[in-house]
C-alpha positions as CSV (number, residue, x, y, z in Angstrom):
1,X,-41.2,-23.5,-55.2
2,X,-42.0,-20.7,-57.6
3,X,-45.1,-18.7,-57.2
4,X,-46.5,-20.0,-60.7
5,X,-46.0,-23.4,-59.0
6,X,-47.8,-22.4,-55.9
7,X,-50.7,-21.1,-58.3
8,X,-50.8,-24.5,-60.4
9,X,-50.4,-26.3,-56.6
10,X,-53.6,-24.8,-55.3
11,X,-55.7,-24.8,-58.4
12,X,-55.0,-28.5,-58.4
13,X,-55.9,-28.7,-54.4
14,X,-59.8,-30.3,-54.1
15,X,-59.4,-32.4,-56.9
16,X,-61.6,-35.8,-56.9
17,X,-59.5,-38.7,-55.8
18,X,-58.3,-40.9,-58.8
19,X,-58.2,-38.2,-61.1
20,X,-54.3,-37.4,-60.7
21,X,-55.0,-33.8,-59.6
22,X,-53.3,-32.2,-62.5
23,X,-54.0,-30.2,-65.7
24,X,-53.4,-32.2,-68.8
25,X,-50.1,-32.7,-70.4
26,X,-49.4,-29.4,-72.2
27,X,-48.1,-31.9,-75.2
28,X,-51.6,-33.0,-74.7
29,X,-53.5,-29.8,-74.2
30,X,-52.0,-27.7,-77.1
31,X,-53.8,-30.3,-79.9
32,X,-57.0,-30.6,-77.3
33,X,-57.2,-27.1,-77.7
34,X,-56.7,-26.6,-81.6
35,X,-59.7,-29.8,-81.9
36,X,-61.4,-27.5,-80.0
37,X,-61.4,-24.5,-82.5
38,X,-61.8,-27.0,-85.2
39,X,-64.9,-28.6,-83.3
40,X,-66.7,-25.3,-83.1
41,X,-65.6,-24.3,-86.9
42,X,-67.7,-27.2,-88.4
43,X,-70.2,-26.8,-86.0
44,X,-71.1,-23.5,-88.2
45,X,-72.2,-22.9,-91.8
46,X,-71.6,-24.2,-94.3
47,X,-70.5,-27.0,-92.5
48,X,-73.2,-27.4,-90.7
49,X,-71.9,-30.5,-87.7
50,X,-73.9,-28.7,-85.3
51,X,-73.4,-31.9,-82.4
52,X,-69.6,-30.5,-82.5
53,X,-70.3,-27.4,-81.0
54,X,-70.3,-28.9,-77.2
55,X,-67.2,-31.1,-78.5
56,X,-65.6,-28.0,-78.7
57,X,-66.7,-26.6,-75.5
58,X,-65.9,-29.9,-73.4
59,X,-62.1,-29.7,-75.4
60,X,-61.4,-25.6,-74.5
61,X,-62.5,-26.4,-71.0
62,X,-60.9,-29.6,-70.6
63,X,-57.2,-28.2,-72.1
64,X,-58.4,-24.8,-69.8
65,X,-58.4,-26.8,-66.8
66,X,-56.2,-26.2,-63.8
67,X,-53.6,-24.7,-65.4
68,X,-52.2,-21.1,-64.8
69,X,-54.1,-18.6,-65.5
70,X,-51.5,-17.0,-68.4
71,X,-51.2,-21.1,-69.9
72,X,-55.5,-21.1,-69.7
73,X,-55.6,-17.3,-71.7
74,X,-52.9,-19.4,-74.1
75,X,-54.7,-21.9,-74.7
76,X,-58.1,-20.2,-75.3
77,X,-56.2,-18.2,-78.1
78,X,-55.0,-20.6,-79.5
79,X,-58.6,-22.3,-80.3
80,X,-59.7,-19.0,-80.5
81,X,-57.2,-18.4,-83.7
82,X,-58.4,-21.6,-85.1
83,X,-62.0,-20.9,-84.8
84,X,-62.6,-17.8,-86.1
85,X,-59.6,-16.9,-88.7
86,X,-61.5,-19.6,-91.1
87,X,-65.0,-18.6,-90.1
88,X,-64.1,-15.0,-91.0
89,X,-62.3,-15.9,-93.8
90,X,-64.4,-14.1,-96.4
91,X,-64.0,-10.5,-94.9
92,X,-60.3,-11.1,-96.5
93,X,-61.5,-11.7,-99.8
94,X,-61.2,-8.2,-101.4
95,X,-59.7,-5.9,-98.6
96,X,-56.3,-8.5,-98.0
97,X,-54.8,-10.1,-95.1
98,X,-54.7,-7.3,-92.4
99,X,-58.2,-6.9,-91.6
100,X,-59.4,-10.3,-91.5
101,X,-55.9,-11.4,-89.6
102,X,-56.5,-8.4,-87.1
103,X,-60.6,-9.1,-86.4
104,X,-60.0,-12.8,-86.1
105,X,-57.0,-11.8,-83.5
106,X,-59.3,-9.7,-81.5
107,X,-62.3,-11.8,-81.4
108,X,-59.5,-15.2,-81.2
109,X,-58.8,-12.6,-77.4
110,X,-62.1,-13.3,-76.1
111,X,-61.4,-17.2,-76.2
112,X,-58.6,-16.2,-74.2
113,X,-60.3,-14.0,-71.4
114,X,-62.4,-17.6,-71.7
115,X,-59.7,-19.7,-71.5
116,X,-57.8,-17.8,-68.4
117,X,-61.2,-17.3,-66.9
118,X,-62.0,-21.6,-67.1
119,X,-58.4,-22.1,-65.4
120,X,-59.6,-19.3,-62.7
121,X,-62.9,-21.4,-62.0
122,X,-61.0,-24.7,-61.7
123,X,-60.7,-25.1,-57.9
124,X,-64.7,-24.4,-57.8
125,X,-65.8,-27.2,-60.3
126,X,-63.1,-29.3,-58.2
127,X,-64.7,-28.9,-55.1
128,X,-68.7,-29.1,-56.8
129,X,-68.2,-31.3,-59.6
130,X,-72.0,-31.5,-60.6
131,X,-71.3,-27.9,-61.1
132,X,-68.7,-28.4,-63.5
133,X,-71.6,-28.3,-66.6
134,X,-73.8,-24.6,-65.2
135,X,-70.5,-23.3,-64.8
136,X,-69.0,-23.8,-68.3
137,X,-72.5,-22.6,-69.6
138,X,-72.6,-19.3,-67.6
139,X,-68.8,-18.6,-68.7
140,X,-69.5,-18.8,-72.0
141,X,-72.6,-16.4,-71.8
142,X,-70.5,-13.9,-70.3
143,X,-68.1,-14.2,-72.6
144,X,-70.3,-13.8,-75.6
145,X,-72.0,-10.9,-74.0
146,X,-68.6,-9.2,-73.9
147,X,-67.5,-9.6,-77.1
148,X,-71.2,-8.3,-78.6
149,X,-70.8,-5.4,-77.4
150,X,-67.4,-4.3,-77.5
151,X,-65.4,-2.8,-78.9
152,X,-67.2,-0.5,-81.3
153,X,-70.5,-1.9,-80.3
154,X,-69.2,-5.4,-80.8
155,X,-69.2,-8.6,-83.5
156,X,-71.5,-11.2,-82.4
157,X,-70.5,-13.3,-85.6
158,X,-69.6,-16.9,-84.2
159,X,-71.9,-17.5,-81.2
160,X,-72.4,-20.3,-80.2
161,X,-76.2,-19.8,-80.5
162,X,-75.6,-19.3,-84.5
163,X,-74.3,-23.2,-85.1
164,X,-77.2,-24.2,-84.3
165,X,-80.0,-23.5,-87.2
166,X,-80.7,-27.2,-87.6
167,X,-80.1,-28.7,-84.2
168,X,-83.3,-29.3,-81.7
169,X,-81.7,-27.0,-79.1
170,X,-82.8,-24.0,-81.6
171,X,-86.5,-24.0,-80.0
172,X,-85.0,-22.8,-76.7
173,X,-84.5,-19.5,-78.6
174,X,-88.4,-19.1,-78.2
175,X,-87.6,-19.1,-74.1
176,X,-84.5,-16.7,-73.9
177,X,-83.0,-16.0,-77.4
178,X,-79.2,-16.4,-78.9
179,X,-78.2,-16.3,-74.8
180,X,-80.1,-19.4,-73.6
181,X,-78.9,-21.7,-77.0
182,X,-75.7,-20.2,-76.2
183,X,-76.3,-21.6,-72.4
184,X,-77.5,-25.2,-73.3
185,X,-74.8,-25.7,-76.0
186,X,-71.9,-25.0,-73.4
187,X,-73.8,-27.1,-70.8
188,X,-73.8,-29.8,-73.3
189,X,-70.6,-29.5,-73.1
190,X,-69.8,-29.3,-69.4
191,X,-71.2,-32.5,-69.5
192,X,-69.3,-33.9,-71.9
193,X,-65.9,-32.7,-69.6
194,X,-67.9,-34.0,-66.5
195,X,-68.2,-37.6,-68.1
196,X,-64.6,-37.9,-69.6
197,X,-62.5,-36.1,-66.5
198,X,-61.9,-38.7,-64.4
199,X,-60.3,-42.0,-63.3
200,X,-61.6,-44.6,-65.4
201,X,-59.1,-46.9,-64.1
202,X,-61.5,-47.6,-61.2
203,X,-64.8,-48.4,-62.5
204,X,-65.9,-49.1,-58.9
205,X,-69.0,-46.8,-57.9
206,X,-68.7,-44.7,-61.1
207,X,-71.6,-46.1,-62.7
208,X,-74.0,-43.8,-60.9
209,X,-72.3,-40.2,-61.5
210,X,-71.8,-41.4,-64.9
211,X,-75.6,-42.3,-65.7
212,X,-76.4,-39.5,-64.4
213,X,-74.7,-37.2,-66.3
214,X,-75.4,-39.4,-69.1
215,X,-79.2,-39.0,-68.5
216,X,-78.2,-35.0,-67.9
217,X,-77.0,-34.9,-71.3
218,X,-79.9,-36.2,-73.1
219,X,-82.1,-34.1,-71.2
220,X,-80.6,-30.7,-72.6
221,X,-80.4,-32.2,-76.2
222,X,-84.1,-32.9,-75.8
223,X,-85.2,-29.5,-74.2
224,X,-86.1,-28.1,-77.2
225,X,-88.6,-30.7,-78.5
226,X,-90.7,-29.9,-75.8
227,X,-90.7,-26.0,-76.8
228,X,-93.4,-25.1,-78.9
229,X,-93.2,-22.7,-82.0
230,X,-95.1,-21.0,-84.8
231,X,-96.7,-17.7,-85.5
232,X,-97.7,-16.3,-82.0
233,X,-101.1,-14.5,-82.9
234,X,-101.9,-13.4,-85.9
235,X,-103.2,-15.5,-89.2
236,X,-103.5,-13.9,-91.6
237,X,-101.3,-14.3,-95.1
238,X,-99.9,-11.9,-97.0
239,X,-97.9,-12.7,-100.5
240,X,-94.1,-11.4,-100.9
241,X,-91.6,-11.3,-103.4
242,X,-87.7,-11.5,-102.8
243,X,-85.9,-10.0,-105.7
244,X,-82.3,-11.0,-105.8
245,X,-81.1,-9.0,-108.9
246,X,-77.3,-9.9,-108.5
247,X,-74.5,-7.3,-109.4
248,X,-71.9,-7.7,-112.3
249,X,-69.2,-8.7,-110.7
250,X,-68.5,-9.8,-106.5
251,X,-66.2,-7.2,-105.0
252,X,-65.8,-4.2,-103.1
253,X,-66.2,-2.5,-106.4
254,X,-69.5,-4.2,-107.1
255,X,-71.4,-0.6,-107.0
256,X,-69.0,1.0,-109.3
257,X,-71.6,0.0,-111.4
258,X,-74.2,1.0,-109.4
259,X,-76.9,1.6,-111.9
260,X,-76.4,-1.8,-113.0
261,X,-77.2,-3.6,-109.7
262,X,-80.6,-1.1,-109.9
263,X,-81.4,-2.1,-113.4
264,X,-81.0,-5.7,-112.2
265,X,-83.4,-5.2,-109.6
266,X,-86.0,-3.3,-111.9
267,X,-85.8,-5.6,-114.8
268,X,-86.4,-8.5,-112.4
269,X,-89.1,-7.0,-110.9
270,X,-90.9,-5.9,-114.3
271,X,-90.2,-9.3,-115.7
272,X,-92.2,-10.3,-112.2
273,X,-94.9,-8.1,-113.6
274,X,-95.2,-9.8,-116.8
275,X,-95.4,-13.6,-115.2
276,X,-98.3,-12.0,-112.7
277,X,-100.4,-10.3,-115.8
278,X,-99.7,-13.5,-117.1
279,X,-101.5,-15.7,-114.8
280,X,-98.1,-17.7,-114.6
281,X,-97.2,-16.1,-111.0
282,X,-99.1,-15.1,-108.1
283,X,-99.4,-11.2,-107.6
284,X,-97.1,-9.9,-104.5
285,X,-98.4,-7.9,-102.2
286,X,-95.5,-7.0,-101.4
287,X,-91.9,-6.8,-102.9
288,X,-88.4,-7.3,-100.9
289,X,-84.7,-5.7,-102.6
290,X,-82.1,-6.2,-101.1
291,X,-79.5,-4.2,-98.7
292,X,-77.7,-1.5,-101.6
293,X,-80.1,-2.5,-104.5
294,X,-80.2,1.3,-105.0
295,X,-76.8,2.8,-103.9
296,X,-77.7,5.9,-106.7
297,X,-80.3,7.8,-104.0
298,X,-83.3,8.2,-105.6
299,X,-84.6,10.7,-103.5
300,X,-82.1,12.9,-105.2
301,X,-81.6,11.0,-108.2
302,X,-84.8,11.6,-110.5
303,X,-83.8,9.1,-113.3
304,X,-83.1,6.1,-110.1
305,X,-86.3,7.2,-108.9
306,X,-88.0,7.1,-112.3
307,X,-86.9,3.5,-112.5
308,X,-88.5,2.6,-109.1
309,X,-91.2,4.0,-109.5
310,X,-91.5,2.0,-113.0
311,X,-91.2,-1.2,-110.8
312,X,-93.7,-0.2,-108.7
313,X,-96.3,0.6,-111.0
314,X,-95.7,-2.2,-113.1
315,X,-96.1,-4.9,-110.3
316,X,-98.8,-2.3,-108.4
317,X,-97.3,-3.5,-104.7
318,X,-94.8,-1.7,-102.5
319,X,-91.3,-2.0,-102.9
320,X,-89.3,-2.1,-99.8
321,X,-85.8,-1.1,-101.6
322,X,-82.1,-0.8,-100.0
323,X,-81.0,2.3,-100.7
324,X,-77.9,4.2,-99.7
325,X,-78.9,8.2,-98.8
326,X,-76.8,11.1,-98.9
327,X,-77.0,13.1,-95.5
328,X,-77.6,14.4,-93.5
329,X,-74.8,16.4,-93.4
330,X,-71.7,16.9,-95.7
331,X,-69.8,13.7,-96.1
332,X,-72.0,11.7,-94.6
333,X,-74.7,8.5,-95.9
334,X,-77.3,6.4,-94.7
335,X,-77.9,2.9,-95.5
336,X,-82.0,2.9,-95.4
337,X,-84.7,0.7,-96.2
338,X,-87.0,2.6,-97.8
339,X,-90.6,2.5,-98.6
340,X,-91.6,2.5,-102.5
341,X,-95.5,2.8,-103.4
342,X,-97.1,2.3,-107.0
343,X,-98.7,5.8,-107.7
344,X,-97.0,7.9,-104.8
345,X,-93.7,7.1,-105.2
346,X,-91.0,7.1,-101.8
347,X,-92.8,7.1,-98.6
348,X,-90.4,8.8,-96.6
349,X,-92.4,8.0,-93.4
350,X,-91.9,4.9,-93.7
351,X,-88.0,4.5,-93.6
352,X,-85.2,3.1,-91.8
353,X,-81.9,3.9,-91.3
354,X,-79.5,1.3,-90.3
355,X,-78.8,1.9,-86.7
356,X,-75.6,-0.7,-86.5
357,X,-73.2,0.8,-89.1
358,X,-70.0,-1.6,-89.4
359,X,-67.3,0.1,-87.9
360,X,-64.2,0.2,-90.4
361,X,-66.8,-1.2,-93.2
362,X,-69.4,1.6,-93.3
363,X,-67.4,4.1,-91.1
364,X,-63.9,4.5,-89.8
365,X,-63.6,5.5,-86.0
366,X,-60.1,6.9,-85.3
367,X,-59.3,7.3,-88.7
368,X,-55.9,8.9,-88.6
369,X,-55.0,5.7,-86.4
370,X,-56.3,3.2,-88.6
371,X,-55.2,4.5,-91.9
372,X,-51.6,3.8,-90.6
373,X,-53.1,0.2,-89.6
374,X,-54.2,-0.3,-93.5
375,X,-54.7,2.5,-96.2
376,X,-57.7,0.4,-96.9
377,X,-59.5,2.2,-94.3
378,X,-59.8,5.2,-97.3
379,X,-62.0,2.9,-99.4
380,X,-64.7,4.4,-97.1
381,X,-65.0,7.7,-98.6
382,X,-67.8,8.4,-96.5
383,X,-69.2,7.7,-93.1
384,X,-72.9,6.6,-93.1
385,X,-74.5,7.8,-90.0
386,X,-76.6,5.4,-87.7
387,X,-80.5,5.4,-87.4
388,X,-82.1,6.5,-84.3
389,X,-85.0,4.1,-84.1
390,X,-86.1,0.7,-84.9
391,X,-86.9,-0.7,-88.1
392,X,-90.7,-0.7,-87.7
393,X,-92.6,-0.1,-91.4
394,X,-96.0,-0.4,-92.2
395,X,-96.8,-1.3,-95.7
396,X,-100.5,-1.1,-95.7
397,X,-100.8,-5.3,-95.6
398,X,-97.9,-5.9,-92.9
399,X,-96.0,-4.0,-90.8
400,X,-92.2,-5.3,-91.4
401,X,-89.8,-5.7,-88.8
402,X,-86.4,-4.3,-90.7
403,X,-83.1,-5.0,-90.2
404,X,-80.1,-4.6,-92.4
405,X,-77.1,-6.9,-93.0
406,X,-75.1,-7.6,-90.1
407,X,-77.8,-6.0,-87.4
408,X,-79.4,-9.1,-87.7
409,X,-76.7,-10.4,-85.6
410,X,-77.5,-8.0,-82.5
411,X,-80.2,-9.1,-80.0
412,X,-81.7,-6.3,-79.0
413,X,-81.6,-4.4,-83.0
414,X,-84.0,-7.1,-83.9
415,X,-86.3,-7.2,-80.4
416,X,-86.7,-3.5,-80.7
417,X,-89.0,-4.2,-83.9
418,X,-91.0,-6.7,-82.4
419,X,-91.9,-5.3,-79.9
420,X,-92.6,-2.3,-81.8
421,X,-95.2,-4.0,-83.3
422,X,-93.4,-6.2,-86.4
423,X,-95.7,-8.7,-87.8
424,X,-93.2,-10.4,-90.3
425,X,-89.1,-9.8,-89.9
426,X,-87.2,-8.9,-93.1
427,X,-83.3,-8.8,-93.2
428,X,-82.1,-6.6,-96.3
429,X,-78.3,-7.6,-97.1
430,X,-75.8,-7.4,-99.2
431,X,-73.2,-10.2,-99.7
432,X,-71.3,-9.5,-102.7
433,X,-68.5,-8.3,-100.5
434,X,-68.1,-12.1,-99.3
435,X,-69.0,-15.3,-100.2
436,X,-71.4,-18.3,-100.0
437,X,-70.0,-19.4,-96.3
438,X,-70.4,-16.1,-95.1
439,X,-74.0,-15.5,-96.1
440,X,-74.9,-19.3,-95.1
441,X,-73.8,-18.0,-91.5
442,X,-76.2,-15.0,-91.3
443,X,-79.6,-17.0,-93.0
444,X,-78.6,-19.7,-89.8
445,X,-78.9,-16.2,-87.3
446,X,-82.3,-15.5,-89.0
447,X,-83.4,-18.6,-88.7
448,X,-82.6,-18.0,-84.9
449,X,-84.4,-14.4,-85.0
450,X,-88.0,-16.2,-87.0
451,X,-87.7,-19.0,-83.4
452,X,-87.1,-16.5,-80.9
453,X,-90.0,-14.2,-81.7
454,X,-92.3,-16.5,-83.2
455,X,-93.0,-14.4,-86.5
456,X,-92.1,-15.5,-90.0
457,X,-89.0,-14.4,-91.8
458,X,-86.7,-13.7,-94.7
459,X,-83.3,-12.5,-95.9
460,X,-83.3,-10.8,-99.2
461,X,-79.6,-10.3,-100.9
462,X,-78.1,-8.8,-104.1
463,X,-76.4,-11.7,-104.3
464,X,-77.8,-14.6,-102.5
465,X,-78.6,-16.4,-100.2
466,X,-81.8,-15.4,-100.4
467,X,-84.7,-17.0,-98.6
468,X,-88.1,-17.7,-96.2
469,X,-88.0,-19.0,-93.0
470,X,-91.4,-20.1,-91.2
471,X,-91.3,-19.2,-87.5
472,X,-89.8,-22.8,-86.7
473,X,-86.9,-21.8,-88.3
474,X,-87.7,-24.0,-91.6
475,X,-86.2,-22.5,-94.7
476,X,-88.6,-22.5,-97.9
477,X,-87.2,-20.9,-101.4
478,X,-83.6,-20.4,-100.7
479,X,-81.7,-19.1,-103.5
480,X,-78.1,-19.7,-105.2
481,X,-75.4,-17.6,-105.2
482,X,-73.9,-15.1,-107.4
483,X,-77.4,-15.6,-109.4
484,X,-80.5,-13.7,-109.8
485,X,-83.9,-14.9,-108.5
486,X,-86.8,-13.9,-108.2
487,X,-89.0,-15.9,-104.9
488,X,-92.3,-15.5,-104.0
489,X,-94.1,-17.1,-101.2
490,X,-97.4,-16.8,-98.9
491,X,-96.2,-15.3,-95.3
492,X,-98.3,-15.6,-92.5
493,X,-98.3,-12.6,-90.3
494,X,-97.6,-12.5,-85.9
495,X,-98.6,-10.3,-83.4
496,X,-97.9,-11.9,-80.2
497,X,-94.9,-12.2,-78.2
498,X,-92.7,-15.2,-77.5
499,X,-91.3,-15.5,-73.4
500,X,-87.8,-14.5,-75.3
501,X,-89.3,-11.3,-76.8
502,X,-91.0,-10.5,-73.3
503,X,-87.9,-10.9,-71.1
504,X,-85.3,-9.0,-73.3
505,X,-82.1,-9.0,-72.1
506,X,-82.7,-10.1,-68.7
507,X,-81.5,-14.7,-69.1
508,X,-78.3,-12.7,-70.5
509,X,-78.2,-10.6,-67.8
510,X,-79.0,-13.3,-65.1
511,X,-76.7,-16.0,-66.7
512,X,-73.9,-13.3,-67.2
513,X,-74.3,-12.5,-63.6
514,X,-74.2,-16.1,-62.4
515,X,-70.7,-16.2,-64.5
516,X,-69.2,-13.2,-62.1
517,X,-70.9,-15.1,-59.4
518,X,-68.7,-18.5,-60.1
519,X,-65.3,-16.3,-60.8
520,X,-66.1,-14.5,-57.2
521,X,-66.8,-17.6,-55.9
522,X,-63.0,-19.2,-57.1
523,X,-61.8,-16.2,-55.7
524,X,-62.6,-17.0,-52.6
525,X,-61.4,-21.1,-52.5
526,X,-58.2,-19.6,-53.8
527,X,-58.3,-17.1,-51.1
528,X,-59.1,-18.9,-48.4
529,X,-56.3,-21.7,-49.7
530,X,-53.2,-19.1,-49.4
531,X,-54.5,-18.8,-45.7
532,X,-53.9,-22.3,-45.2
533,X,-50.9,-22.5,-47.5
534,X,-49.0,-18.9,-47.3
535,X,-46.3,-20.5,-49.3
């Protein structure tokens, strides 16, 4: 007997009697494991199947299960491939085939480190079945809360959290954020596993395990009901306006024309003007472009400044306008939300700098390295330097909450203005880089971001989707894409604090830590089992 068949011997030791003992057929587990990818795809935007997501879950674990750890790292891969090289398949629509193959590779790696660690686990959930579900849920915590943060400061894109803008479990986000949603979906799942694994041959006494996982089940998919949301504090209403301007053409050469995409956004916002002075449209009190609606800086720039300043006076509210800033230094840009009053012009005390830059998007780490990955690392001419604080701007009638493009997908980026005393959240994007699916997936994470800290929301985009979302995650006003719109809606404004925005990071950190507990505590089953078998 080799030592892989020692391994497989003894993660199979403990097994429930009936069950066989064994990992599935790898002629069965190689398609259980690409339904799983394909499970949690549609689970996502645009799709929308969000009841797939623990599908998925239950089919990694279940084609995971005692098996070696190399087959279980496989195997998670190999959903992991499926999963995200379609869900990312708009960051290959104007920079080619390397990128997007080599992101969806390395975040495809995670499902791996997911997959070997489900086969590590296996003698634990053998042993403590009615574990099987906390431990699936705590894995997959930890395995998100890896892949956030590294490498480069991480790509949450594809949590588990984010398939779920329409499903009941989205309330829980009020209680402990992206992690917790994360948690019930992959319990959900567990349970799913825990139902299906196991001898159905002999129905005798099953009944009882079986109801009450049954009865588990329906008890996580009705958590959320029972969690109240809405503004938290607050009540007063202000009036905004989302300009979506649109650019002349999609592309990474969209801002070749960049003082076409500003015009866009002026003319819209004077034509605004007119509709108000005509009694046809309520009058803003304040107005929301978009993420790169000025990429001339008009700080520097005194004809794109004119033209702001021409909006603002026209529709006599501030603009909060996406602007790209040269500086500090030589070389180097900021991507800034800034501040644009009707008399006074930019108020540079109230302005943001993006503090999540993409890496390899907005700057290139290891440049020399990368450029002999892809020469399309040179399309970034220059590296736009990060933000040192949060996006906290007072407008005189709210105090925004700002966060721009893909930060929105970072816990802590968007807590940080909350608790810094945001009364309404605004994400600033641009998506003419991508596509419809890809800006579907980030209005789902806001609608995440308006539940978890009870405060109303919106996404404003050059492009579209553009849109409001009420603190229960509702969306009102949602644009088309590759259009301009112009959106205005009554906001009410927040000031309290959900339970999520009051304990942080700490369920991640508890959940994450339960997930080292369960691998520790596998360790030492497997430990203790070469004691008795040496081999």
């Amino acid at each position: 007997m080799t030592t892989l068949d020692r391994e497989e011997t003894r993660a199979t030791d403990g097994a429930r009697p009936g069950d066989g003992g064994r990992p599935l057929p790898l002629k069965l587990a190689v398609p259980t494991a690409l339904l799983a990818g394909l499970a949690l795809l549609v689970a996502f935007p645009p799709y929308g199947l969000w009841p797939l997501a623990p599908v998925g879950v239950a089919l990694l674990a279940a084609a995971a299960h005692r098996r070696r750890l190399r087959a279980g790292a496989g195997l998670g891969f190999l959903a992991g491939v499926t999963l995200f090289a379609p869900l990312l398949e708009w960051t290959n629509l104007h920079t080619g085939y390397l990128p997007w193959l080599l992101l969806s590779l390395l975040q495809a790696g995670y499902l791996a480190l997911l997959g070997a660690a489900t086969a590590w686990v296996s003698p634990l959930v053998d042993r403590h079945r009615a574990a099987w579900p906390l431990v699936t849920g705590v894995l997959w915590v930890g395995q998100e809360a890896l892949r956030d943060r590294t490498p480069f400061g991480g790509f949450p894109w594809g949590r588990l959290a984010f398939s779920q803008d329409t499903s009941p479990l989205l309330r829980l986000a009020a209680l402990g954020g992206a992690p917790l949603v994360t948690f019930a979906v992959a319990v959900a799942g567990g349970i799913l596993l825990a139902l299906a694994w196991r001898d159905w041959r002999s129905p005798v006494g099953l009944w009882r395990p079986v109801a009450g996982l049954a009865a588990a089940l329906a008890a996580v998919l009705a958590a959320g009901t029972a969690v109240p949301t809405g503004v938290r504090g607050g009540g007063d209403t202000v009036t905004v306006a989302i300009v979506q301007g649109n650019v002349p053409r999609l592309g990474l050469d969209f801002n070749a024309q960049r003082q076409a995409v500003l015009n866009n956004h002026v003319d819209a916002t004077l034509k605004l003007a007119e509709q108000v002075a005509a009694g046809t449209q309520r009058r803003p009190d304040l107005v929301v472009w978009p993420e790169n609606s000025s990429d001339i800086d008009p700080l520097r720039n005194p004809g794109a400044g004119e033209r702001i300043t021409q909006a603002a006076d026209a529709i006599g509210a501030p603009i909060l306008v996406g602007a790209v800033l040269l500086g500090p230094g030589e070389g180097q840009v900021r991507n800034a939300g800034l501040l644009w009053r009707p008399g006074s012009g930019a108020d540079l005390d109230q302005l943001y700098t993006k503090r999540h830059p993409v890496p390899f998007a907005e700057y290139v780490p290891l440049r020399e390295i990368a450029r002999m990955v892809s020469s399309e690392v040179d399309r970034v001419r220059s590296d736009f330097v990060p933000g040192s604080t949060p996006g906290v701007l007072d407008t005189g009638v709210a105090t925004l909450g700002d966060v721009i493009c893909f930060e929105v997908a970072y816990d802590g980026i968007v807590r940080d203005t909350v608790t810094g005393g945001a009364q309404l959240l605004v994400v600033q994007t641009n998506n003419a880089t991508f596509d419809v699916a890809e800006a579907r997936q980030q209005l789902a994470m806001v609608r995440l971001r308006a539940v978890e800290h009870g405060r109303a929301a919106l996404m404003a985009s050059t492009v579209g989707v553009s849109g409001f979302v009420s603190p229960d995650g509702r969306v009102d006003g949602a644009t088309g894409f590759n259009t301009a719109a112009v959106v205005v809606r009554q906001m009410r404004l927040g000031d309290g604090r959900t339970p999520a925005t009051t304990a942080g990071v700490w369920p991640e950190v508890a959940l994450a830590a339960l997930a080292v507990a369960a691998l520790a505590g596998a360790a030492v089953l497997r430990r203790r089992r070469r004691e008795v078998d040496p081999g």
